[in-house]
N, C-alpha and C positions, 0 to 999 in steps of 0.2 A: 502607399503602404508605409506606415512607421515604423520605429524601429523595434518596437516589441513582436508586432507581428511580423518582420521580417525573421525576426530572429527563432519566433516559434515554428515558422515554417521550415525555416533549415536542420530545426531539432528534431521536426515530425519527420524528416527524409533520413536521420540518423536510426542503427540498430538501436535496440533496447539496452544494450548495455553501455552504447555512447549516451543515451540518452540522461540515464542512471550517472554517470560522469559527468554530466552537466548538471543536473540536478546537484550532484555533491560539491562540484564547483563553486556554482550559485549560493549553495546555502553559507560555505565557507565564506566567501564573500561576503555576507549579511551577516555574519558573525554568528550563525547558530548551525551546529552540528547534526546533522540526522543520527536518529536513532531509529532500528530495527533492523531486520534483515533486505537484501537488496532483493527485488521482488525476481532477480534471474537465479539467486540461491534457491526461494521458493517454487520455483516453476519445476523444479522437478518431483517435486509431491502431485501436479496436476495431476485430476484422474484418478488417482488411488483411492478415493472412500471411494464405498459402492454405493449407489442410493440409497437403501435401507437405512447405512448407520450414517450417510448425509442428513436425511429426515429426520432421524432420532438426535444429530447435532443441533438440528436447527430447530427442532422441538424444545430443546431442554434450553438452548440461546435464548429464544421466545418467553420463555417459561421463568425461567431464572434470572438472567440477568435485567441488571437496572432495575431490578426492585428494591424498595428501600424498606429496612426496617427500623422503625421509629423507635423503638424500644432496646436496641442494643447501641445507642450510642445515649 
């Protein structure tokens, strides 16, 4: 085993929020900062859409985004 993969294996046996510290660690180290929310702030919205307006989210995702209009730039 080298030592990358030793190293992922011990972060896989870590909770989500040590894991999340490593990750911020690491990146510190590389000299680039994370941006966004930590995905353990998010996890308390699991579960809250209900289907319907999930489909309808991901309808209008589908639909809208990343399409490019050629004429407004």
């Amino acid at each position: 085993m080298n030592l990358q993969q030793e190293i992922a294996e011990h972060v896989k046996k870590l909770p989500l929020s040590k894991q999340e510290e490593v990750l911020r660690f690491v990146s510190e180290l590389r000299g680039q900062a994370l941006i966004g929310e930590k995905g353990s702030a998010l996890a308390a919205f699991a579960g809250r859409l209900d289907p319907v307006s999930a489909k309808q989210m991901q309808e209008a995702i589908d639909k809208d985004c990343g399409q490019i209009d050629l004429d407004q730039w």
